[in-house]
Structure formats: structure tokens, C-alpha cells
C-alpha positions as CSV (number, residue, x, y, z in Angstrom):
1,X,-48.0,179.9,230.1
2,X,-51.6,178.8,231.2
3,X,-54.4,178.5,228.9
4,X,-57.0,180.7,230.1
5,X,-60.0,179.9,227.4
6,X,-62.0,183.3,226.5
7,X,-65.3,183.6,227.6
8,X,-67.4,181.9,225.5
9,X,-69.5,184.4,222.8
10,X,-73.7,185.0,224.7
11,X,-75.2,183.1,221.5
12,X,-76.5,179.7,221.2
13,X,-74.6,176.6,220.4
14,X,-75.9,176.6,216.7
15,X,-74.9,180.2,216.3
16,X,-71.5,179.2,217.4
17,X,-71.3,175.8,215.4
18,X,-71.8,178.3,212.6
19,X,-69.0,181.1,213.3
20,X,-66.5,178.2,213.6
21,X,-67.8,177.3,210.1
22,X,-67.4,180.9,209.1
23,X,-63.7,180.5,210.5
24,X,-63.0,177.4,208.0
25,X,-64.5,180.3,205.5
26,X,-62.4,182.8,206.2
27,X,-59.2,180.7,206.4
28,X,-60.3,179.4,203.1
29,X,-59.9,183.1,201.8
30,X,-56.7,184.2,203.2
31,X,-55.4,181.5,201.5
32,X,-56.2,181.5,198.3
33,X,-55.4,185.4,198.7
34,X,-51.8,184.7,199.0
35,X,-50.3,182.3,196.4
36,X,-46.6,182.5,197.9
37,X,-48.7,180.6,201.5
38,X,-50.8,178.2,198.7
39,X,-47.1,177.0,196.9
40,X,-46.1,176.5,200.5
41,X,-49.0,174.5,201.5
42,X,-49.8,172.2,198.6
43,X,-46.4,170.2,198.4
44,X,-46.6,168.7,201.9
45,X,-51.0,168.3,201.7
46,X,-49.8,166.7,197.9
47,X,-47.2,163.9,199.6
48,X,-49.5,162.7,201.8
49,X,-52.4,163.2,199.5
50,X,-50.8,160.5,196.8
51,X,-49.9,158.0,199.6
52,X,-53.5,158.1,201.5
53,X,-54.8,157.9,197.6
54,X,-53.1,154.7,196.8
55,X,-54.0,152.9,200.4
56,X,-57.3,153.8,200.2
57,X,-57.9,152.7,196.4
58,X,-55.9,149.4,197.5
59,X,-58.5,149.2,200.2
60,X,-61.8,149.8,197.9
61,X,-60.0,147.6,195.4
62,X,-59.8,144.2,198.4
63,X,-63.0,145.0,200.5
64,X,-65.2,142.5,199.2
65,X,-62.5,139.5,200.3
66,X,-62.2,141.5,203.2
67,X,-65.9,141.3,204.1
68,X,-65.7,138.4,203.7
69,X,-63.1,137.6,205.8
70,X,-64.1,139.0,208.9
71,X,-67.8,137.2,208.4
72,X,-67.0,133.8,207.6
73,X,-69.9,132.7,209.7
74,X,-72.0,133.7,207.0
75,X,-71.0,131.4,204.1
76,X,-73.6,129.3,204.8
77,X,-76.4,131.7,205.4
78,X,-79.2,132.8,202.4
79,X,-77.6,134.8,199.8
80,X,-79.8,137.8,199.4
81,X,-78.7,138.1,203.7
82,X,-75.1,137.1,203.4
83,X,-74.8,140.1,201.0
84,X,-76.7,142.6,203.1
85,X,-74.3,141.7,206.1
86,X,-71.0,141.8,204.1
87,X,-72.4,145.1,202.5
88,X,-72.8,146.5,205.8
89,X,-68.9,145.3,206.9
90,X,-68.0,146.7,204.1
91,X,-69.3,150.5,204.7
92,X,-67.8,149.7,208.5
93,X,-64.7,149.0,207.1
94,X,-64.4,151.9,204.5
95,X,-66.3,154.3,207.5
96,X,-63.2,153.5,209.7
97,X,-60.5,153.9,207.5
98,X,-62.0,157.3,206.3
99,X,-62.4,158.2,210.2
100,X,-58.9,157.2,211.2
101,X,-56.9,158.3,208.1
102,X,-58.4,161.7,207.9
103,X,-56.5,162.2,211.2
104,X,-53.7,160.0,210.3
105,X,-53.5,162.7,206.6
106,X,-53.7,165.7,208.6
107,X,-51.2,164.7,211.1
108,X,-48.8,163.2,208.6
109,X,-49.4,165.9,206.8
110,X,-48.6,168.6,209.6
111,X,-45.5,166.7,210.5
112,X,-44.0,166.5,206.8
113,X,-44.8,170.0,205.8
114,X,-44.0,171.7,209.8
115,X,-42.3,174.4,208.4
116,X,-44.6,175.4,205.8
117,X,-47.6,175.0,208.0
118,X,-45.6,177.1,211.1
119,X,-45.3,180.0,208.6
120,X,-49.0,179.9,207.8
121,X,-49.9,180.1,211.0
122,X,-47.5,182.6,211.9
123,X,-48.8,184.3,208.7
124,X,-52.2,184.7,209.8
125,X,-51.3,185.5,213.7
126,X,-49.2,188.7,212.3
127,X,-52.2,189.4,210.4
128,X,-54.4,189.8,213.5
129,X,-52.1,191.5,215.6
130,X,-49.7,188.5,216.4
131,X,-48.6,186.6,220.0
132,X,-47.1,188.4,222.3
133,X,-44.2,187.1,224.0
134,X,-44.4,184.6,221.0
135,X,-42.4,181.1,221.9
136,X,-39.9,180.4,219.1
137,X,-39.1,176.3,219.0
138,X,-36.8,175.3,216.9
139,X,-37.7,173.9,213.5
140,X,-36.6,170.4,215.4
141,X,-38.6,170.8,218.4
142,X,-42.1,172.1,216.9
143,X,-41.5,168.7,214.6
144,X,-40.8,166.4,217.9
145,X,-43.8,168.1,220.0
146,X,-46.2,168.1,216.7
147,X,-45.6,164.2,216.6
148,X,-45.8,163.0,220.3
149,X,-49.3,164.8,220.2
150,X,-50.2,163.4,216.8
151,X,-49.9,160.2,218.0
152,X,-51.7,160.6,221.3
153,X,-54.3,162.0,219.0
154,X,-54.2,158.9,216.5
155,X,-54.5,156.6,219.5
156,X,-58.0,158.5,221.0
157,X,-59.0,158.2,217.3
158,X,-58.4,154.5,217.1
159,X,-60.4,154.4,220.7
160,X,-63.3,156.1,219.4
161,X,-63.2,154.5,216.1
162,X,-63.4,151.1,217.5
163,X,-67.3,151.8,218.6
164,X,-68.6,153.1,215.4
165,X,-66.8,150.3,213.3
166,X,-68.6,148.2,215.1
167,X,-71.7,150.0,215.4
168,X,-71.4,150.5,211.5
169,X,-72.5,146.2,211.1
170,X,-75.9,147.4,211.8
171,X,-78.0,147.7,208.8
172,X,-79.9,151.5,208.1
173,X,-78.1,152.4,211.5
174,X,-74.6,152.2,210.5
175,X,-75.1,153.7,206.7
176,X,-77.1,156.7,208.5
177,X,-76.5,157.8,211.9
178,X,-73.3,156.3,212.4
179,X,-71.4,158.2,209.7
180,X,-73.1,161.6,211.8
181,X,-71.6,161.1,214.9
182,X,-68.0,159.8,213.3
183,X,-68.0,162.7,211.3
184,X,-68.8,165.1,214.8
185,X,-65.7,162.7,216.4
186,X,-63.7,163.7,213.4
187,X,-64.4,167.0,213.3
188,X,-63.6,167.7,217.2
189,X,-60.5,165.6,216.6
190,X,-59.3,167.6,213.4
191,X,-59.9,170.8,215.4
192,X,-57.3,170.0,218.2
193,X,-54.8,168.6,215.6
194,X,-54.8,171.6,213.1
195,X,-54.8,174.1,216.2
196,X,-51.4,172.9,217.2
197,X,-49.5,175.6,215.9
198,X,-50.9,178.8,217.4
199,X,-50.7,176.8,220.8
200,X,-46.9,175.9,220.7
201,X,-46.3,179.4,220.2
202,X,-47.8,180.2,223.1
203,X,-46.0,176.7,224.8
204,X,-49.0,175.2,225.0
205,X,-49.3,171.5,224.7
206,X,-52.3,169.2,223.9
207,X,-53.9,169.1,227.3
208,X,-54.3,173.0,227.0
209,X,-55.8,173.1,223.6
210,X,-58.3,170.5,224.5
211,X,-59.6,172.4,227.6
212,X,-59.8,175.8,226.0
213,X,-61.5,173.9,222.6
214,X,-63.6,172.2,225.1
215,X,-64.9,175.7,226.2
216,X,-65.7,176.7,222.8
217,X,-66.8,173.3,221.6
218,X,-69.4,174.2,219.4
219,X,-67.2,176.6,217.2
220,X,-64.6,174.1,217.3
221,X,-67.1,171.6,216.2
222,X,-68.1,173.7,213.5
223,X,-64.5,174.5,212.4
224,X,-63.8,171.0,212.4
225,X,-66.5,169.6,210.9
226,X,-66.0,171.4,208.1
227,X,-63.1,170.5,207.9
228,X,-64.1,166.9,207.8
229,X,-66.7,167.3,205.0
230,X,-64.2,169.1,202.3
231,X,-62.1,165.9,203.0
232,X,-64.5,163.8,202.1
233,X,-64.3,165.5,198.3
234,X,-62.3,163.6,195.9
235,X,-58.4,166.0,196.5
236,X,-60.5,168.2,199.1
237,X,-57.8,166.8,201.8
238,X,-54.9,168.4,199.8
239,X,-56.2,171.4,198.4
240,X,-57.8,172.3,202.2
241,X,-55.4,171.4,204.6
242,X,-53.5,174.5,204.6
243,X,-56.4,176.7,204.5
244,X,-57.6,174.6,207.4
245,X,-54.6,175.6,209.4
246,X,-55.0,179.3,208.7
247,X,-58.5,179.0,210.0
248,X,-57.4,177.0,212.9
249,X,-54.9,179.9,213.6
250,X,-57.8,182.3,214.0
251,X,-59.6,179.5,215.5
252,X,-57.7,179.5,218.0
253,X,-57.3,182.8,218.6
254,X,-60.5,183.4,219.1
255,X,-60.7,180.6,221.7
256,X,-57.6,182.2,223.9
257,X,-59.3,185.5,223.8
258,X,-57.0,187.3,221.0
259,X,-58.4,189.3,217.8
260,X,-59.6,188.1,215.1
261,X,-59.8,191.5,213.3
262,X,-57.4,193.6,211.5
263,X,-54.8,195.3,213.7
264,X,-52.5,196.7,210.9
265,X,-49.8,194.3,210.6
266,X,-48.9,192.0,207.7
């Protein structure tokens, strides 16, 4: 199958930044609708969830020796500066690690709980009227094809990431604007990851999602950022990933042209 992207909506890119939000919204609310889809959801987002948890606290826990070890040429510099620049490492470090394991989580994530997360989708596509000639890939296969892209996905991260780390050593800069355009580079990158599903079934692979997302950047942006910001809340990663997938479902089919509204099947 090719991916012809729909038409993008006549609106302005703000309009559609926000109806990508609204789709975050709405996936938000057919989850929480359906406990059997929440059970499914949380055991997989709550693995990964402990593991990302205890890196990250190991991280906080080390990042002043680790400040310091990338700056040694300061040792010998005023104190009130030396503090300023290891300060600044510091957020670059942190900033990086949040960019690249948000990614990392939701990938890990998708690959550990595949199943669950397939049904979701699934879930919601029935709910809109479902995929014709739907592709059904074995359990195996959806897990082999959800990692090759993960990966490619993890490496672009990494590639983007490298910039803003060290863009993030610059003092006011790297605290302010910095943290705006990683969290617009996570939030496009979380949009193609979490739209995996509704693509597969359509045997789609990662070059097709990112041209049709790239049509409707601004609602993927949207969807995405999100996205990023509820996983910046302390647990927000666990309780929202699989509500992020619903709304990736319908993200998705919104992109490829398919409803989004009710069309009498459950």
C-alpha cells in the first residue's frame, strides 16, 4: 500500500497545532472510558516506567561529579563562574537524558507491551469505522518491525540531541529556548513513534508515516507535543502512554484521510 497523506484541513498552522492537541484529548478520554484498555496499558507503561525512574534518579543523584567531569578546565577558574558553568552542564546533561529517554520509554515501552498497545489501537480504529483491507502481522513480526524503526528513531534522536546538549552549556539560552525547541524535536519524534501501529496495519513502514506526518506537521506537532509535556509530570509517562497511542490511532487516521467520527462499530 502507498501512503497518500489527506489533504491537509484550510486552517492555520496554530489552529492545527491545536486539533492535534485536542487529539491527545480525546485519546485521553477513550481511555479512561474503558478500564479493560487501561489494565492493558499500565503493566507495560509501569515496567518501563520503574526502570527509566531508577536511571534517571541514579543520574540526578551523580550529576554534580558529572559536571564536573566533563569541565575539568574549570577547576581553576573563580568559583561564583566555575558554578555557573557546571550548573549549566548540568541542565545540558539532565535536558538530554530527558530528550533521548522520553523516546527511548516510549519505544521500550511499545516494544514490551506490543500486544496490548496493538489492541488499543485496533480498539479505537474499530471505533471509527476500522482499516479496510486491514494487514494482520503476526504478534512476532509487528514486535521485529516496531524495533528496527524504534531504533532508527532512537538514532535521529541521539543526532538531534547532540546539538541542543551542546547548545544547552550556554547560560539563559540553554535553560530557556533550548528546552522549546527539544521539546518541538520530541514532540515530532513521539508522534511518528506512537503512530506506528495504525501504519503497520495498513503495511506501512517508517518512511510512510513520516511523509504523511510531515504533511500534517502542525497537528502532529501538537499531538506530540503534548505528549511530551504530560511526560515531563512526575508518572505522567506511565499513566499517558497508552492514551497516547489511542490518540495516535486517530492521529493517524486523520492524516491518511480516514474518520475520525463515529461510524457505529465497537
Amino acid at each position: 500500500m502507498t501512503a497518500r497523506p489527506a489533504a491537509a484541513p484550510a486552517g492555520g498552522a496554530f489552529q492545527e497545532f491545536l486539533a492535534g492537541f485536542r487529539l491527545l484529548v480525546r485519546g485521553l478520554g477513550l481511555y479512561v472510558s474503558n478500564p479493560r484498555l487501561m489494565l492493558l496499558g499500565l503493566i507495560p507503561a509501569l515496567i518501563s516506567g520503574v526502570l527509566y525512574l531508577a536511571a534517571f534518579g541514579t543520574l540526578f543523584y551523580f550529576i554534580s561529579d558529572i559536571a564536573a567531569a566533563i569541565t575539568p578546565f574549570a577547576d581553576r577558574w573563580d568559583e561564583g563562574l566555575q558554578e555557573v558553568v557546571r550548573l549549566a552542564v548540568a541542565a545540558a546533561v539532565l535536558g538530554l537524558f530527558v530528550l533521548v529517554g522520553m523516546l527511548t520509554f516510549t519505544a521500550i515501552t511499545l516494544v514490551i507491551g506490543d500486544p496490548f498497545y496493538e489492541k488499543i489501537s485496533e480498539t479505537v480504529e474499530n471505533r471509527y469505522g476500522g482499516v479496510p483491507n486491514e494487514i494482520d502481522l503476526p504478534w512476532h513480526k509487528s514486535i521485529r518491525l516496531s524495533l528496527a524503526d524504534s531504533i532508527r528513531l532512537i538514532g535521529l534522536t541521539v543526532l538531534c540531541g547532540i546539538p541542543l546538549f551542546v547548545l544547552g552549556f550556554i547560560p539563559v539560552v540553554g535553560q530557556t529556548v533550548v528546552p522549546v525547541i527539544a521539546g518541538l524535536v520530541g514532540g515530532w519524534f513521539l508522534a511518528v513513534e506512537l503512530s506506528g501501529f495504525p501504519f503497520y496495519r495498513r503495511g506501512l513502514r517508517l518512511a510512510d508515516r513520516r511523509r504523511v506526518l510531515r504533511a500534517h506537521r502542525p497537528a502532529a506537532l501538537g499531538f506530540g507535543v503534548g505528549v511530551f509535556v504530560c511526560f515531563l509530570i512526575p508518572l505522567g509517562a506511565v499513566l499517558v502512554t497508552p492514551a497516547a497511542v489511542a490518540g495516535a490511532a486517530l492521529l493517524s487516521r486523520r492524516a491518511l484521510g480516514f474518520p475520525i467520527e463515529h461510524q457505529g462499530r465497537r
